[in-house]
N, C-alpha and C positions, 0 to 999 in steps of 0.2 A: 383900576383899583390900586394905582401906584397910590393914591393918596392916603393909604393906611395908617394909622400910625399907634403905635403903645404909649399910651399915656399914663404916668403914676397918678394913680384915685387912690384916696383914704376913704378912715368909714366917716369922720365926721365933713368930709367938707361933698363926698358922692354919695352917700347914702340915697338921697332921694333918684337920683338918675339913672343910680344901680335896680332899685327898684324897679321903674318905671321900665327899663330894659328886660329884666325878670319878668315881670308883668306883659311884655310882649312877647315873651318866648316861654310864658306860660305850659307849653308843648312839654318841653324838657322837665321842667320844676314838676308838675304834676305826678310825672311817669317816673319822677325819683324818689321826691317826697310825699307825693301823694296827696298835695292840696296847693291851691294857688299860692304863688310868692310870695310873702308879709315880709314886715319887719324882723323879724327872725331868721330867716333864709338870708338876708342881706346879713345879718349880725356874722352867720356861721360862716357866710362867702367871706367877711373881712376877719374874724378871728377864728377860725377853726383850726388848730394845729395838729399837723401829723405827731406821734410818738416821739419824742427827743427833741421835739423844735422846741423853740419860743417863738412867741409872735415877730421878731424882727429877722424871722427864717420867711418869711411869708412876703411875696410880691404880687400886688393888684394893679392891674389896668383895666383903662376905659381904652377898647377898639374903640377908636375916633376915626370919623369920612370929615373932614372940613370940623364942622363942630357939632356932628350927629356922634352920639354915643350909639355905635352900632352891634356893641357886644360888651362885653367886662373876661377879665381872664383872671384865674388867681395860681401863681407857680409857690410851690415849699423847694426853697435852697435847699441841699445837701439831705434830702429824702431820696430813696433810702440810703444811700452809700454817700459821703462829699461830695464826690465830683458829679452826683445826678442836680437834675432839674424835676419837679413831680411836676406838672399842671393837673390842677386839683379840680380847673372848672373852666372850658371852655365853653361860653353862651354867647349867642349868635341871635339877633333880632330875625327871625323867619323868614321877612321880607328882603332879605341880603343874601337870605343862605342861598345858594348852587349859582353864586355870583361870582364865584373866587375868591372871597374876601376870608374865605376858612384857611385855604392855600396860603393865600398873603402873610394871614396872621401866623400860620406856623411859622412861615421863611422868618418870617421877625422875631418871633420864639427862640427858632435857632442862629440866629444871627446874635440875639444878645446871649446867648448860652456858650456859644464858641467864646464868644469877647472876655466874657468870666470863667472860662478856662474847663466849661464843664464836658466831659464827654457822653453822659447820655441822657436821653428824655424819655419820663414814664409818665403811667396814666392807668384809672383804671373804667374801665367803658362798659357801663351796663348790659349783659346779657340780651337784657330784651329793648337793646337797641340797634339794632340790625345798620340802619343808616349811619350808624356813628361810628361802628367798627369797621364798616368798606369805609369811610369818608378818613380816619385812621390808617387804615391797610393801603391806601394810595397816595397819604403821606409819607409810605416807608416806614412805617410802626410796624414790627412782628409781635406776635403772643410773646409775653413770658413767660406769666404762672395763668393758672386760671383760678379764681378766688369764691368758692362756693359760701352762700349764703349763711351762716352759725346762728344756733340761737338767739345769740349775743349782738347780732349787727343789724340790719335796716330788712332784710329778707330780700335783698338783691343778689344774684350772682353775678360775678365781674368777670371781664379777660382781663390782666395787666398787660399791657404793653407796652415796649420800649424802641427805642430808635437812637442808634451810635451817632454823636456829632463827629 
């Protein structure tokens, strides 16, 4: 799985591949949003900003194997403190997942996060995904807050988690 690699995708020129990848990993998008991937799920994966960003706080990759788009990631710069990294959206085509290739992509994750000087990485991982919070908790993520569900939000509960670079 050395062949990994983080590629910058935009929305106009990956939109379709980002799709197509959603669409494979259908599993996840369903259990979040509650209905298969459209066009719309790909719009929120390239503009959705955290509170105080702008969209040019926002970094997208396409997980590339050779020239298989094997995943997509999206990180928000300086959420919540500066010096953090968020990863807003780790997705993983199924047929890769418990390959290594999740492992990989973090080391790459934190590999370019040291480079840009940041010291740590968060996330928030749905409740009732059990798989993603051990698959997290083995990459050296601990809790930080736990984030219950408010009138106001999607009716997910989250753990936050974080990890010191």
């Amino acid at each position: 799985m050395s062949d990994i690699k983080l590629l910058p995708i935009n929305q106009r020129d990956h939109s379709e591949d980002a799709l197509d990848l959603a669409q494979r990993a259908a599993d996840y998008v369903i259990l979040e949003v509650g209905h298969a991937p459209n066009a719309a799920f790909i719009d929120d994966f390239f503009e959705a900003v955290p509170p105080d960003l702008n969209k040019s706080d926002l970094m997208n990759f396409g997980v590339m194997q050779q020239t298989a788009m094997t995943g997509i990631v999206c990180i928000a710069k300086g959420y919540e403190l500066p010096t953090d990294w968020w990863i807003g959206l780790l997705l993983l085509d199924p047929a890769y997942r418990g390959s290594g290739i999740g492992h990989n992509v973090v080391q790459l994750i934190k590999t370019r996060a040291r480079k840009a000087g940041m010291t740590m990485l968060k996330l928030a991982v749905l409740e009732s995904n059990p798989r993603a919070l051990h698959f997290w908790a083995r990459e050296g993520f601990v809790p930080h807050r736990y984030a219950p569900a408010t009138p106001d939000s999607d009716g997910h509960n989250r753990w936050v988690l974080k990890h010191q670079i």
